[in-house]
C-alpha positions as CSV (number, residue, x, y, z in Angstrom):
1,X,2.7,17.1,32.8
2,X,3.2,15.0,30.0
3,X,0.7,15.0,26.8
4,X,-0.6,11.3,27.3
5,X,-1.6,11.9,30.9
6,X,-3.3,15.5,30.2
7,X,-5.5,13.0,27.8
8,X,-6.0,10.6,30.5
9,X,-6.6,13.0,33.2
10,X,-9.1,14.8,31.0
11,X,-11.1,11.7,30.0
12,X,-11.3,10.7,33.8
13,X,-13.0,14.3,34.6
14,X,-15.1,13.6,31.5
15,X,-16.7,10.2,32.0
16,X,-19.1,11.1,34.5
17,X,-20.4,13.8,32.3
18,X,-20.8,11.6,29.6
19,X,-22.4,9.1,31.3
20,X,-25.2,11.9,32.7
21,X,-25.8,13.0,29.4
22,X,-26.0,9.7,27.2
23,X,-26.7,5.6,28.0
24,X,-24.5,2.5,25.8
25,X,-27.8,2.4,24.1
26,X,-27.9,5.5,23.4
27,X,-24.0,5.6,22.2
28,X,-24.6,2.3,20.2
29,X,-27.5,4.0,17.8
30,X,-26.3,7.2,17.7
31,X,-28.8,8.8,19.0
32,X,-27.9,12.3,20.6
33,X,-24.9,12.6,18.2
34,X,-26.7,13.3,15.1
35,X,-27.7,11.3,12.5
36,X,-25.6,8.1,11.4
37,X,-23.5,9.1,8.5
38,X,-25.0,6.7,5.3
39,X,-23.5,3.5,5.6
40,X,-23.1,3.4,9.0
41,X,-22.1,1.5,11.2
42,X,-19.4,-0.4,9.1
43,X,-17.9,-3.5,10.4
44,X,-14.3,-4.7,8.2
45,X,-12.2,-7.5,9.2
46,X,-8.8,-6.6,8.2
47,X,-5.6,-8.5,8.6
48,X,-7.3,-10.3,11.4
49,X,-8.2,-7.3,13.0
50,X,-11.8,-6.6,13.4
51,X,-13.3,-3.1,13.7
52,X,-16.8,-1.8,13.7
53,X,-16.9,2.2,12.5
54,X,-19.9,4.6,13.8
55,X,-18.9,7.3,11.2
56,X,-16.4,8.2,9.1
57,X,-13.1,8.7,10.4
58,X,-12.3,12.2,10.6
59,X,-8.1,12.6,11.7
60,X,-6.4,9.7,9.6
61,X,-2.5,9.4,9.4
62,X,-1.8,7.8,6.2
63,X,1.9,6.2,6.1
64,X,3.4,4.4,3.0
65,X,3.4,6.2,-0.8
66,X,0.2,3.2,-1.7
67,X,-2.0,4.2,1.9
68,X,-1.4,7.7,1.1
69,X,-2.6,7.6,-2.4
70,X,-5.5,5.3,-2.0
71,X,-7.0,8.5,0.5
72,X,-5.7,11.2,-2.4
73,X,-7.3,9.2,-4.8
74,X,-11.0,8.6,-2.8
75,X,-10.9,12.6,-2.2
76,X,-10.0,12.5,1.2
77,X,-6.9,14.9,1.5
78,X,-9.5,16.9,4.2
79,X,-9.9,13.8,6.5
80,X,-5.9,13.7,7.6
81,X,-3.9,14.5,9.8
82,X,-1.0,14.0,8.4
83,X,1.2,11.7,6.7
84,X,4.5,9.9,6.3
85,X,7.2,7.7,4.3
86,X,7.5,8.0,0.7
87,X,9.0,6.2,-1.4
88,X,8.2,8.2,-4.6
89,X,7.0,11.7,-5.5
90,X,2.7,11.4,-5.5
91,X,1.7,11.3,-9.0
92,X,1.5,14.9,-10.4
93,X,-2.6,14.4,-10.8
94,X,-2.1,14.6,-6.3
95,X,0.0,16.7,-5.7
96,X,-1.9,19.7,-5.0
97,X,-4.0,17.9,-2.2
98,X,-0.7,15.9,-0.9
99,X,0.6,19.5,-0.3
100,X,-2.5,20.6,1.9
101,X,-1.6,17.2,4.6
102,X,1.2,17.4,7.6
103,X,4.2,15.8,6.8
104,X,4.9,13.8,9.9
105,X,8.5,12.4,9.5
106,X,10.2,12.0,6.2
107,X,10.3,7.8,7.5
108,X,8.1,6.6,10.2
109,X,7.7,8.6,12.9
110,X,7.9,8.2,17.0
111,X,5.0,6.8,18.7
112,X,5.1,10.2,20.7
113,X,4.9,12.6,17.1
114,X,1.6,9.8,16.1
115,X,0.4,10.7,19.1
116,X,0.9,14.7,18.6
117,X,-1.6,14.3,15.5
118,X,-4.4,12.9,17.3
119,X,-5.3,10.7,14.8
120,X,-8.4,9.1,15.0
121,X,-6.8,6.7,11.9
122,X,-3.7,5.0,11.0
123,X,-3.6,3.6,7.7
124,X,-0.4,1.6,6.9
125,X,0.7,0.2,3.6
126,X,3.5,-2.6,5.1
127,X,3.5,-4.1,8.6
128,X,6.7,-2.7,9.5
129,X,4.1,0.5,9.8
130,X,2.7,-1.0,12.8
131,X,5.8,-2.5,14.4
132,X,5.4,-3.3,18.2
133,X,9.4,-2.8,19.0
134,X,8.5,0.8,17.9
135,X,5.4,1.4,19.6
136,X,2.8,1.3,16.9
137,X,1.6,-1.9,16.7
138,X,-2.0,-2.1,15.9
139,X,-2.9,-3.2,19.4
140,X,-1.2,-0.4,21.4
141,X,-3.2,2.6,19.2
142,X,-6.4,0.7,19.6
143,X,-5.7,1.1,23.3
144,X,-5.1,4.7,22.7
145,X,-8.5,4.8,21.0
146,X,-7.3,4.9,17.4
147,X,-8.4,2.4,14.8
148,X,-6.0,1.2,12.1
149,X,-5.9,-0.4,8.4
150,X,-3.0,-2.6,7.1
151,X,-3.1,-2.6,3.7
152,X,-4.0,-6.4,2.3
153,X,-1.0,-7.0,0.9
154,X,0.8,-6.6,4.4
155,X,-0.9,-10.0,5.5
156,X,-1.7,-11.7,2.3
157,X,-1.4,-15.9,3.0
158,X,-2.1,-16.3,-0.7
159,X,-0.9,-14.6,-4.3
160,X,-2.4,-11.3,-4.6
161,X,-4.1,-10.0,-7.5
162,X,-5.7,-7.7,-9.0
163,X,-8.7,-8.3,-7.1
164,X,-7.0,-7.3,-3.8
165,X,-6.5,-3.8,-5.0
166,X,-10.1,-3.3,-6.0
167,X,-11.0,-4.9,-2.7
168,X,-8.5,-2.2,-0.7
169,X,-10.1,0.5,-2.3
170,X,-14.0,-0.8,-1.7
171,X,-13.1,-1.5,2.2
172,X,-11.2,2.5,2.0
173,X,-14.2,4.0,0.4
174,X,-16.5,2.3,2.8
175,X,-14.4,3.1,5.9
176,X,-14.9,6.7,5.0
177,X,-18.2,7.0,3.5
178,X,-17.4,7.4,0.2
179,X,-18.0,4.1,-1.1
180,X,-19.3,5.2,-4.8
181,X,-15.9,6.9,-5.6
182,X,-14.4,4.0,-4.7
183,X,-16.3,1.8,-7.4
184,X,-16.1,4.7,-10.1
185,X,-12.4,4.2,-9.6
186,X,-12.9,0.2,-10.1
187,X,-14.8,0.5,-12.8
188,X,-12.1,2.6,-14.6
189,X,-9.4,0.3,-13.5
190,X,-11.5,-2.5,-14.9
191,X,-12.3,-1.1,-18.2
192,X,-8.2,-0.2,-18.3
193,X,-7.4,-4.0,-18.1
194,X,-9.8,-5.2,-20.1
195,X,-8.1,-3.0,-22.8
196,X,-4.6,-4.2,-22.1
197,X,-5.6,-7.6,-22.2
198,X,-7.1,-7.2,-25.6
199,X,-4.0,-5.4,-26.8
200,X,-2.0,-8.3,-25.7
201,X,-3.9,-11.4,-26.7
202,X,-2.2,-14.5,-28.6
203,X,1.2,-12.6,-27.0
204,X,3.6,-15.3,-25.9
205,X,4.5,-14.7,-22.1
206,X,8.0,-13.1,-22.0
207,X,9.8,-14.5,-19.0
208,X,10.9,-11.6,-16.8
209,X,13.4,-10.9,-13.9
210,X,12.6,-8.7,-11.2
211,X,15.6,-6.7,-9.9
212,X,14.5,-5.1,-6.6
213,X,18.3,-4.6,-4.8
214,X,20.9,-6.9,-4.0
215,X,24.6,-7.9,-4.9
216,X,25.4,-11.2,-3.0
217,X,22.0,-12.3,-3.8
218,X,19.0,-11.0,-5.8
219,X,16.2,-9.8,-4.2
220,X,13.6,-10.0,-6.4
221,X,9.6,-10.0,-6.7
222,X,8.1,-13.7,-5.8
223,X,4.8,-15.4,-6.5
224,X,2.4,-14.1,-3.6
225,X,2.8,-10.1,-4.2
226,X,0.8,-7.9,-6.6
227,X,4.1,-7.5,-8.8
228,X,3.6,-11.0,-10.2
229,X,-0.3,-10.7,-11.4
230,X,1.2,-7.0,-12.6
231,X,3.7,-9.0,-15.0
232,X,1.5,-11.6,-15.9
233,X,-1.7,-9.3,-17.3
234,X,1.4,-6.9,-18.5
235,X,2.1,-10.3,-21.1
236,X,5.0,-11.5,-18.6
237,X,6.1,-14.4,-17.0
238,X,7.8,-13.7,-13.5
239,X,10.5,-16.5,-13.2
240,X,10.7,-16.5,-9.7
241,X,7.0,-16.6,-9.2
242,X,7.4,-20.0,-7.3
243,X,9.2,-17.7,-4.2
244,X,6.2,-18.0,-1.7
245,X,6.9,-14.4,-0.7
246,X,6.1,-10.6,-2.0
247,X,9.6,-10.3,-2.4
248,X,12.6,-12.2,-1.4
249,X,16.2,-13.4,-1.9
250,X,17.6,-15.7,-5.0
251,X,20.9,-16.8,-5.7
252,X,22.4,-15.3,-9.0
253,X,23.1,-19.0,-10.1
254,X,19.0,-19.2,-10.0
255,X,18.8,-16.1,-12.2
256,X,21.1,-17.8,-14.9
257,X,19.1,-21.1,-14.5
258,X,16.0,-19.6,-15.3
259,X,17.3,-17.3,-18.3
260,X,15.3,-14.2,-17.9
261,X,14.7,-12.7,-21.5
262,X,13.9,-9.2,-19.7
263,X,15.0,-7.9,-16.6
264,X,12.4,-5.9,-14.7
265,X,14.1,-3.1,-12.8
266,X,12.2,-1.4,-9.4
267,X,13.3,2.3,-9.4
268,X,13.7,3.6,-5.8
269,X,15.7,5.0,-3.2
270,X,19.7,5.8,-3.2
271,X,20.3,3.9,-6.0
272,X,19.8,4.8,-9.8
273,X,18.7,2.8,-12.6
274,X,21.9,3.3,-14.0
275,X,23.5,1.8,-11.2
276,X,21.5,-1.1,-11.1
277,X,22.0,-2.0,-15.0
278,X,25.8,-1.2,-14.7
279,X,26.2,-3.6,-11.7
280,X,23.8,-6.4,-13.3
281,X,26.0,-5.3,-16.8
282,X,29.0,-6.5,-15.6
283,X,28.3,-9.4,-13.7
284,X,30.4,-11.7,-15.4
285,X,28.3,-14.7,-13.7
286,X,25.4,-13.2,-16.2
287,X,27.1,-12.6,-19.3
288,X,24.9,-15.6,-21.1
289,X,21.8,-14.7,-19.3
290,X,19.6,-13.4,-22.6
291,X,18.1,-10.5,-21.0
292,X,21.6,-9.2,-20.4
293,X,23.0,-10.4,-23.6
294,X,20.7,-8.3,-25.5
295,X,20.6,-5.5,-22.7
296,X,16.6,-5.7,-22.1
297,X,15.0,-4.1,-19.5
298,X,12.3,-2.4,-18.7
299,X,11.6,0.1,-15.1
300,X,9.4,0.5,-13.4
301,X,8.4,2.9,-10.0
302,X,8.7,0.4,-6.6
303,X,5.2,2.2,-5.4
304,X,3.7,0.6,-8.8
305,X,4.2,-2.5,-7.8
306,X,2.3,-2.3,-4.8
307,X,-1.6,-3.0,-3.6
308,X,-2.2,0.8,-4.6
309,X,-4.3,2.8,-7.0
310,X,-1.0,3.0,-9.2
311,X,-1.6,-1.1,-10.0
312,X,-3.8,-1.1,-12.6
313,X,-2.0,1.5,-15.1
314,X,1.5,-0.4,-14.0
315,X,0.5,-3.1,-16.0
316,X,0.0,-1.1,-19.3
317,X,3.1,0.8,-18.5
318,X,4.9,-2.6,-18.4
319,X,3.3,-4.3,-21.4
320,X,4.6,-1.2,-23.6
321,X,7.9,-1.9,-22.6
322,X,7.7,-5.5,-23.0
């Protein structure tokens, strides 16, 4: 007998029982499951999706390097299941209580291995998280009873900032009860910028290229994702922030037209730095592009320059380069 009808076979011979032994009033104030957890209930509207939490959840699966570190961050390595898809190591300061979680699939995995967790929790950092061809859309696990968070930046229809990332890890905290870490870490983050920004005042904005990936065209960091309000308090100017998009494609012709002086590089996956500079270092189309004639660049991590925890400290990194 397969897994997913055990469950539903199960719940069937539970229901009645259930019924005997509590009313929906009962269920709807708790009462005869303990006291509400503080905060409690909690109703978020997230990426259209609106959920109301009882308590805490208690078996998340975390999947993208920012969802992943948003619940290391808040303290809440104890409350998953498991997790999935990197795209860098966690930073060292989590890697003790990254090392305690399942690792589900080294990518996304199967609806079927989701499952096998029995998460009560799926938190996602992109929408391709929650695709539908692949059986994890957000619909299809509420059906399986599991609630789900899409990280802000997944359905942004504006520029994200800053703000967004404090408002990620607010709605986090709350979801799990643990709302006062959550503005201890804002508070931090906040106190960071503030002291970036005073390092950088009267600093002419240095217009910057961002060099994701790509050889017949650039794809490069636009206007609506976190990366552009990352260069812009780092004392940058993101020349393609007028790309309505997190990240998308440019012609090379636009890169020349717009004459990057530096040349932000995202470090990830199968190919190096090195590889990148080499390939942008002998474009002959570039040659007269300043950033290249003077071979300035700076690099940073791609899970930086994301609606994570990382955000905040990305930006001083970058404005030391700059």
């Amino acid at each position: 007998m397969s897994r997913p009808l055990r469950v539903l076979m199960a719940g069937a011979l539970l229901a009645p029982l259930v019924a005997a032994c509590s009313s929906p009033a009962d269920e709807e104030s708790g009462k005869g499951s303990g006291p509400k957890a503080a905060g409690f209930p909690y109703t978020v509207t997230n990426c259209g999706v609106k959920t109301t939490y009882q308590a805490p959840p208690k078996r998340a699966v975390t999947m993208n390097q920012h969802a992943t570190e948003v619940m290391l961050e808040l303290g809440l390595a104890d409350r998953m299941a498991g997790t999935a898809y990197l795209d860098d190591k966690v930073l060292p300061s989590y890697a003790k209580a990254y090392a305690s979680v399942p690792v589900l699939a080294k990518e996304y995995p199967s609806y079927e291995k989701l499952l096998a967790a029995n998460p009560d929790f799926v938190y996602g950092g992109y929408p391709s998280a929650f695709l539908a061809g692949e059986g994890r859309s957000r619909a299809a696990l509420a059906k399986s009873g599991i609630k789900t968070r899409l990280d802000v930046e997944g359905c942004a229809k504006r520029p994200v900032t800053m703000k967004d990332v404090f408002r990620e890890v607010r709605e986090a905290g709350s979801t799990f009860g643990v709302r006062a870490r959550a503005d201890r870490w804002v508070s931090g983050a906040e106190r960071q910028l503030a002291e970036t920004e005073k390092q950088l005042k009267d600093r002419k904005p240095l217009p910057v290229f961002v060099y994701d990936s790509g050889d017949k065209t650039a794809f490069t960091a636009g206007g609506r994702g976190i990366g552009n309000d990352i260069i812009k308090r780092a004392g940058g100017r993101n020349v393609f922030a007028d790309l309505d998009k997190s990240f998308g494609d440019a012609s090379w012709e636009s890169v020349v037209d717009r004459k990057p002086e530096l040349i932000l590089i995202l470090d990830y996956g199968g190919t190096t730095v090195a590889q990148k500079k080499r390939r942008l270092l002998e474009d002959p189309l570039l040659a007269d592009v300043p950033a290249i004639k003077h071979k300035r660049f700076a690099v940073l991590p791609l899970s930086d320059v994301v609606t994570g925890v990382r955000a905040p400290d990305a930006v001083k990194k970058l404005a030391d380069q700059l």
